[in-house]
N, C-alpha and C positions, 0 to 999 in steps of 0.2 A: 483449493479455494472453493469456497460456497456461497451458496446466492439463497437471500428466499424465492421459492418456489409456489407453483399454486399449482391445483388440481379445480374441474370444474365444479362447482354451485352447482346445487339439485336444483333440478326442473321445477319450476314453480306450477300447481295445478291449474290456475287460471292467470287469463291476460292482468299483468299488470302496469298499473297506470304511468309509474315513474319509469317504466324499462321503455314504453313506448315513448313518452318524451326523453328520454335517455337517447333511444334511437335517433332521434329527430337533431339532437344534442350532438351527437358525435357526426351525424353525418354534415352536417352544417360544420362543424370543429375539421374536422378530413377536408371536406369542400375550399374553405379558407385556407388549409395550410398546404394544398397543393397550386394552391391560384396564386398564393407567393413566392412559387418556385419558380414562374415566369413571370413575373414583375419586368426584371433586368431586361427581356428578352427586346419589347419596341424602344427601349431608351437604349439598347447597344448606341445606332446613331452619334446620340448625344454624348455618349463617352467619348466616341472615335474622337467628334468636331471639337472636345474642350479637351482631351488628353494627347489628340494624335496619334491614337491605337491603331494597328495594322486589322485588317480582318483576321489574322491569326493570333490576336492578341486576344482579340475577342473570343475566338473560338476556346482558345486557352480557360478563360474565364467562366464560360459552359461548362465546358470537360471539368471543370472542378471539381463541378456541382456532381458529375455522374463519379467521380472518384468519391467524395465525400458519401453519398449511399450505399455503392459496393462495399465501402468498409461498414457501414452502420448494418447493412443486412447480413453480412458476414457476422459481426462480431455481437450483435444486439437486438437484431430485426425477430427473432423467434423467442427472444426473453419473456416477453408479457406472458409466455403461454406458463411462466413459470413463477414470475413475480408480480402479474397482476398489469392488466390495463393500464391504468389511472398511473399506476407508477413508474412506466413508460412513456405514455402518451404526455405526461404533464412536463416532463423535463425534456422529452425532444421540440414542446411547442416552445418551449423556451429557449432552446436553441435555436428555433427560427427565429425570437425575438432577437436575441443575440447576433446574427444576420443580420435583420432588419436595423438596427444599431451601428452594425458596423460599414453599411451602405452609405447610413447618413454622415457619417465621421468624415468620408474620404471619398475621391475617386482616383487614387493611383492606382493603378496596377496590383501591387501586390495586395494592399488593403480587399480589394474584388476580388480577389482568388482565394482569400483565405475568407471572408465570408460565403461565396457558392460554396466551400468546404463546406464549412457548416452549416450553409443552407442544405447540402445534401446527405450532411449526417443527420439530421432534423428527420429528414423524407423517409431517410431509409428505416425509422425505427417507424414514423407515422404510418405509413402506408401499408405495414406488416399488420402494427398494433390495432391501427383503427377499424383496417378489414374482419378484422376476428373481434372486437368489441361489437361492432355491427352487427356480424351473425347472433353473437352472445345473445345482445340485447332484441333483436327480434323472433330469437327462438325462446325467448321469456314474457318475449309480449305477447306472441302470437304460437302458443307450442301445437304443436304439429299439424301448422298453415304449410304453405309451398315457400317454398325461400323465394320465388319472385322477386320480391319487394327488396331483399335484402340485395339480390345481384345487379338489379336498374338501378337501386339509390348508391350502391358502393361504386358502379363502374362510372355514373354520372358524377359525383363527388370527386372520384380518382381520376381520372382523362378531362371529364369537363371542367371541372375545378381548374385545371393546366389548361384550360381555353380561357375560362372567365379572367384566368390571373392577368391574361395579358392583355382582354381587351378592356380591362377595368383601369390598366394600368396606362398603356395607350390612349386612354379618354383623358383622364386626368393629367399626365404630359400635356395632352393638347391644349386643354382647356383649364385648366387651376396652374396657380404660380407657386413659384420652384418645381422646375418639371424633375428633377432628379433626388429632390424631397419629402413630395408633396404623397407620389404613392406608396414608399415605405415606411411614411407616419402612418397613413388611413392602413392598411395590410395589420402594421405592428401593434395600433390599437384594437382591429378583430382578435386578434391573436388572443392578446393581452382578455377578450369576454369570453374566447373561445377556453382559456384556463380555466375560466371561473365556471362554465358551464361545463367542463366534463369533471369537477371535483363535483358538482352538486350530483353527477351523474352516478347510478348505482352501479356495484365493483360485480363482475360477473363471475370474479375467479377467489378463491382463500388461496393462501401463503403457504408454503414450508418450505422446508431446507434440503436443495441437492444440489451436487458437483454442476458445475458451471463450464460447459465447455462452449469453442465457436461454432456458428453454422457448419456442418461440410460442404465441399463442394464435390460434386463428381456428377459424372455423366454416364455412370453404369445403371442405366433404370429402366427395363426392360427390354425392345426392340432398338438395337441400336441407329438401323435403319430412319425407324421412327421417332426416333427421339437427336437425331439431327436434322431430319427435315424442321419439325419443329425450332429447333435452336435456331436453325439458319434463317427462318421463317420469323423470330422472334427479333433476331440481328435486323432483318432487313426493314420492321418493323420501325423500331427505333433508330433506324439510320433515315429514315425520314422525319419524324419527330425531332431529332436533332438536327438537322438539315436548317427546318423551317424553323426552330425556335434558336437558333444558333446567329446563322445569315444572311435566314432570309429577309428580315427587318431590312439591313445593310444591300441588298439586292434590289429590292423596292424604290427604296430611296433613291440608291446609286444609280442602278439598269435602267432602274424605269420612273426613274425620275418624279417620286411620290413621295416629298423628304413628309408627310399627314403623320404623326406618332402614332394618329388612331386608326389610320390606316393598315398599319405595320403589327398594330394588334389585333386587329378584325384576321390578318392573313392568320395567328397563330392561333385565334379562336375557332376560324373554321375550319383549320385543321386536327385540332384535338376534339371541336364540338363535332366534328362529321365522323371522327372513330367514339366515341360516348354513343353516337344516336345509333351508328351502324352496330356496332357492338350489343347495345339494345334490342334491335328490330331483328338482328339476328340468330338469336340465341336459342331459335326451335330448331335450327338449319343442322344436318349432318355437317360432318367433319369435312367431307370431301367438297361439299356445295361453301363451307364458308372458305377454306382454301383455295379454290377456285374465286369468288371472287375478291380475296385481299389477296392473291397472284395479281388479277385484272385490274381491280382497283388501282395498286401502287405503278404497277406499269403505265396504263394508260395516262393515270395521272402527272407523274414524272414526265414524262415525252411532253404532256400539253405543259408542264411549267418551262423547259428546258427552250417549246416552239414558243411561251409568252415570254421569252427574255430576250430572244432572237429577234423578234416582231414587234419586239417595244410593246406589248401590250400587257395591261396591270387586270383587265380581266379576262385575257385569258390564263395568265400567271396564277390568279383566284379560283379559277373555277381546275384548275389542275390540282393544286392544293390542297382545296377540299376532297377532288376526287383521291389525290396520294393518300389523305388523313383518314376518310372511309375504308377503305383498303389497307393501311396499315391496324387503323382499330378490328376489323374483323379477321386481318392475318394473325393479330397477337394472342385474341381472341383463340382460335382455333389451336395457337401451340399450347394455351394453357390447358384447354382441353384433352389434346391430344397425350401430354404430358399424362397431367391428371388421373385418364384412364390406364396409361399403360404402366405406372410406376403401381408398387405393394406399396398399400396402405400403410407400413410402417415404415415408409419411404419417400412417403409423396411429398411431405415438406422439405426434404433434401434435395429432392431430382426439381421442385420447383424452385429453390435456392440456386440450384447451379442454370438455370434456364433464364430467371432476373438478372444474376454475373452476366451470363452471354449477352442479352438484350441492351444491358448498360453499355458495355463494351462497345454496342454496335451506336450508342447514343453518344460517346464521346469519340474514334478512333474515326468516322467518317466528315463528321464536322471539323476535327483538328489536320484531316488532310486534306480538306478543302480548304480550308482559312492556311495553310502554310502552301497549296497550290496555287491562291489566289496570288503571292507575292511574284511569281514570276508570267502565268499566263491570265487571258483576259476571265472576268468572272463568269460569262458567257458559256465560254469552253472548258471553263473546268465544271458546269453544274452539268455541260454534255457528257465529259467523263464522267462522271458521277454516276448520271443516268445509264451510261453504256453499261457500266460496274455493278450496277444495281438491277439493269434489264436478267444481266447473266447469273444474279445472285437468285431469283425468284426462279428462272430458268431450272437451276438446282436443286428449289425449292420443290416446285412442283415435280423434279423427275424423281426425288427421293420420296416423296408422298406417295407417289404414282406404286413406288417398287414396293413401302411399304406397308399400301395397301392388298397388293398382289398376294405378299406373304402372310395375310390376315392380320396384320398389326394398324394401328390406327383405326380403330374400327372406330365409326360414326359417335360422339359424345355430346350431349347436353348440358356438359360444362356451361 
């Protein structure tokens, strides 16, 4: 089977004008199609109260969405580098429209599960395709500037985008009619300009034709040591992320008694906006110093959400959140890094392929045993399990860094 293929565009000698609105174009286009992958996230609620869903129905519903990416990055997420941007990027935005479509049609059960599908084969092509369109186009707007610009505006669009989604989404429940409507019209019509603005946008890549195979996945890429601290450090990552965008809406509400939609989205904004900023602010920092604190970050955080659900209190349950979500954004941070360095360059999109698999894994598998431990004991004590599970996970985290640091592996990176 064959596919067309591309190879890079020659370097343009000077900045040009359409690559730098181009830039501005896709990062806006990336920004919008990750803010509607948590839409769903403050109106769980409202599912539960009109269909009578368990929290593990819900969590179900989540997990879709990280099944639907793992296949898209497996099977499709490294295409563009072969058939072109725009020719990726346009047909997975339209799968998010298709999503967004199928939200409005229904809210049974299965209709939700087979839309986060395809809400999260949407993601897993976007978030491949739009990060390397991004680079393209600011190494031809700007050739050989520092990549700064490109790493703040891709990691704010990608993490903050998943904050903006839900608190844009949460405002609008609260306040505009049909609250389960009203934010996947407004989402599906950006979508709908964000096509029209990455076709005006210029193609960074030419076509030809080779063999078509999927991602690999493996985890043979350098120190092995170092490259499951890393993984484990990436799992524990996204097991808060999924956490908070999964149940915690439904915890708020329930625990602590704050049924505010925009409440419920403020918690999941500040947790993906406090890894967006942390991840930003820290990007001078060695390997060992961001590791250290998205260890500290997500622990300390976790324990003050675990004491604000205990204590009935909704800010100290906020102010944990935020701290989990800074510490996850700079623990994810550092496994990309560390990755990064220690895999061969004719490798590195591989060993990064099998390190997103793990991270998903850890975004669907901790939420769906929450939401099925929720049915027998209080939601209190299972977010305590959680937290115990989680304290022990970092635990390993840091003792595997520790070792393979000692062995000269993980050496400090500017990733």
């Amino acid at each position: 089977m064959s596919l067309v293929l591309d190879s890079p565009v020659a370097e343009r000698p000077a900045a040009d004008v359409r690559h730098g609105r181009g830039f501005w174009a896709v990062a806006g286009t990336f920004l919008i199609a990750m803010a509607y992958s948590t839409v769903p996230a403050p109106l769980f609620p409202l599912y539960v109260a009109r269909e009578g869903f368990s929290t593990f129905a819900v969590t179900v519903v989540f997990a879709a969405f990280a099944v639907g990416v793992v296949i898209s990055l497996v099977l499709a997420g490294h295409v563009s580098d072969w058939a072109g941007r725009k020719a990726i990027l346009i047909p997975a935005l339209s799968l998010e429209i298709v999503s967004a479509l199928l939200f409005l049609t229904s809210t049974s059960l299965p209709v939700l599960i087979v839309a986060r599908v395809v809400n999260g084969l949407g993601v897993g092509m976007i978030a491949a395709t739009a990060t390397a369109y991004l680079h393209d186009l600011h190494s031809r707007h700007r050739p050989g500037a520092s990549p700064r610009r490109f790493e703040i505006v891709s990691t704010a669009a990608n993490i903050g985008g998943l904050g903006v989604g839900a608190l844009v989404a949460g405002a609008l429940a609260q306040y505009a009619p049909s609250p389960l409507s009203t934010p996947y019209v407004v989402l599906a019509v950006l979508l709908v300009v964000s096509i029209a603005a990455v076709a005006l946008t210029p193609e960074t890549v030419v076509r030809k034709r080779v063999s078509y195979r999927p991602q690999r996945i493996s985890a043979d890429h350098g120190d092995r040591t170092g490259y499951f601290a890393a993984a484990a450090g990436a799992f524990s990552a996204f097991a808060v992320f999924g956490v908070f965008t999964s149940v915690s809406p439904g915890f708020v509400a329930g625990q602590l008694h704050h049924p505010s939609r925009l409440l419920a989205g403020l918690v999941v904004f500040l947790v993906f906006g406090g890894a967006a900023l942390a991840q930003t602010v820290t990007g001078g920092l060695s390997l060992s110093v961001r590791r250290a604190v998205g260890v500290g970050g997500q622990a300390i955080g976790v324990l003050l959400v675990v004491a604000g659900m205990y204590a009935t209190s909704f800010p100290l349950f906020l102010v944990g959140g935020a701290l989990a979500g800074i510490g996850a954004g700079v623990q994810f941070k550092a496994s990309i890094g560390a990755v990064s360095a220690m895999a061969a360059p004719e490798k590195r999109g591989e060993a990064l392929a099998t390190l997103f698999f793990i991270a998903y894994l850890g975004l669907s598998v901790p939420s769906l045993s929450i939401g099925l431990a929720t049915r027998y004991l209080a939601p209190t004590t299972v977010m305590a399990w959680f937290a115990g599970v989680l304290l022990v996970l970092l635990a390993g985290v840091a003792a595997l860094s520790r070792r393979a640091a000692g062995s000269g592996a993980g050496r400090p990176s500017r990733t």
